[in-house]
C-alpha positions as CSV (number, residue, x, y, z in Angstrom):
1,X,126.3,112.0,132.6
2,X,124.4,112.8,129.2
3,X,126.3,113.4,126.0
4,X,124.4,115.0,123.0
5,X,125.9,113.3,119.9
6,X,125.9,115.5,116.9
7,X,124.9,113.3,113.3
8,X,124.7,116.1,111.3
9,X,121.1,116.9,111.2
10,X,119.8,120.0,111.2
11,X,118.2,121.3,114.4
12,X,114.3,121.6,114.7
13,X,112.2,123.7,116.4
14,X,110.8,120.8,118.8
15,X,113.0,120.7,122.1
16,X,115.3,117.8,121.9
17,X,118.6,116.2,120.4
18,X,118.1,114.1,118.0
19,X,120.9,111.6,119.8
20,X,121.9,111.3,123.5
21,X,124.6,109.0,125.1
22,X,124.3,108.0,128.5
23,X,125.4,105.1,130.4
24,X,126.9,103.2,127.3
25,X,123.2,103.1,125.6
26,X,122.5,105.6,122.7
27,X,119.1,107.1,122.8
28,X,118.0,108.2,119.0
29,X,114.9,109.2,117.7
30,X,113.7,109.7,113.8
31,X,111.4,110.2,111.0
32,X,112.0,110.9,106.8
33,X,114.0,113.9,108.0
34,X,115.8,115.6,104.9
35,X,119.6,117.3,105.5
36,X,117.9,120.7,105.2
37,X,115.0,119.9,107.6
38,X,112.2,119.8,105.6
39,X,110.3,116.4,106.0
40,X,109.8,113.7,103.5
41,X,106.0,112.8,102.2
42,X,106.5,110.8,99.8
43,X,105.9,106.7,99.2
44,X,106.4,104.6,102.8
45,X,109.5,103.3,101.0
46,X,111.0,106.6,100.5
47,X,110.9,107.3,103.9
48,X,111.4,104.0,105.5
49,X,114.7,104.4,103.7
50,X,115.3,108.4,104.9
51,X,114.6,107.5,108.4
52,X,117.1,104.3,108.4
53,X,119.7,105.9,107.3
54,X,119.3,109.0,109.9
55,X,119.2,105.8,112.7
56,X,122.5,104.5,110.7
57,X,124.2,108.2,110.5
58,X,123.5,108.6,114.9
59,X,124.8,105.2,115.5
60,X,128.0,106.4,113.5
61,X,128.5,109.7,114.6
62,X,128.4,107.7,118.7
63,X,131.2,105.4,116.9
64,X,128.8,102.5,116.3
65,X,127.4,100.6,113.7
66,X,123.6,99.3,112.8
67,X,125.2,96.0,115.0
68,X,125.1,97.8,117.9
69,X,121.5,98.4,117.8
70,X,119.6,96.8,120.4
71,X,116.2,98.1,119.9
72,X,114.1,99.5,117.5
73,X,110.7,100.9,118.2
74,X,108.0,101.7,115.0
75,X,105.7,103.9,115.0
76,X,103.3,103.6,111.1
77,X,100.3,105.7,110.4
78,X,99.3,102.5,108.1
79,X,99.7,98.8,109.3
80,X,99.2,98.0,105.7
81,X,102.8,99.6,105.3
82,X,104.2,97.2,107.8
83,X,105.8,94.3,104.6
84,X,107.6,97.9,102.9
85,X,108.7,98.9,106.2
86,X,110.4,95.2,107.1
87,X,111.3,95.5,103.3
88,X,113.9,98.0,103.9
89,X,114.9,97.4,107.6
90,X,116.1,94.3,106.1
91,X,118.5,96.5,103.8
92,X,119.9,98.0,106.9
93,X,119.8,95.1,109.3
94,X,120.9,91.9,109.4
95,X,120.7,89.0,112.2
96,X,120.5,88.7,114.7
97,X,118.2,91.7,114.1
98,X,117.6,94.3,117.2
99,X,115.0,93.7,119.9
100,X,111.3,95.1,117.9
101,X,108.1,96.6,118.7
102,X,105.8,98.0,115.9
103,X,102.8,99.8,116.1
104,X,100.3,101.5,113.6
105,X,99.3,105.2,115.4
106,X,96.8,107.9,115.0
107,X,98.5,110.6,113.7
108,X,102.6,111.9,113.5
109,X,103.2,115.8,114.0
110,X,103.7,116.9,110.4
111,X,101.0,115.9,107.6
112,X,102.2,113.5,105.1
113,X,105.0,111.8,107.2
114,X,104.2,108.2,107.9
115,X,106.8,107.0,110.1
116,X,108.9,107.8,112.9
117,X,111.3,105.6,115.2
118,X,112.7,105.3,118.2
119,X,116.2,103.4,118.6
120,X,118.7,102.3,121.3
121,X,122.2,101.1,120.7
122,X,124.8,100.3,123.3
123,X,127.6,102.1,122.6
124,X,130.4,103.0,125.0
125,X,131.9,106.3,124.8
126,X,135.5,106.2,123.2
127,X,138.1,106.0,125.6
128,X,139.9,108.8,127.2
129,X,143.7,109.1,127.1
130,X,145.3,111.0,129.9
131,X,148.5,112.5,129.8
């Protein structure tokens, strides 16, 4: 059974949630998405950093932490940006670091935005108490 996890983003007009539970593994997807929706363009940093902490405010809203990340896919328009990318994953990872795959792409769906991820934690839903 699915669980859509709410973190507190705003929703978009794409079809999806930004973060789904199912079978103990969180399923989390982002980009240098702002609390109103409107999408960051500005230096790789900048959004490196946005989209992080999105990936750090799902985990937390399933009742994880960055720990419980087990993988982390990256998708760069630039592979040049690829040393400010790792720059600030290290801020909000430490070892042993998640499982990684990065790859520079053609083109992401709004103009401007460099970056978008795609993230899988294991987290088990909290327990229920019965009466």
């Amino acid at each position: 059974m699915k669980e859509v996890i709410d973190c507190g983003l705003p929703a978009l007009a794409q079809p999806f949630s930004w973060a789904v539970r199912g079978g103990g593994i969180l399923f989390t997807a982002h980009g240098p998405v702002r609390q109103d929706g409107s999408i960051d363009t500005g230096p790789i940093e900048q959004q490196a950093r946005l989209t992080f902490g999105n990936l750090q405010r799902a985990v937390q809203a399933a009742g994880g932490t960055l720990a419980d990340v087990t993988q982390v896919l990256i998708y760069m328009l630039y592979i040049t940006d690829m040393a400010a990318i790792d720059s600030v994953y290290r801020e909000f990872f430490k070892p042993p670091y998640p499982n990684r795959s990065s790859m520079a792409i053609a083109g992401l769906v709004v103009p401007g935005m460099k970056l978008e991820i795609v993230a899988y934690a294991a987290i088990d839903p909290p327990a229920r108490v019965s009466a």
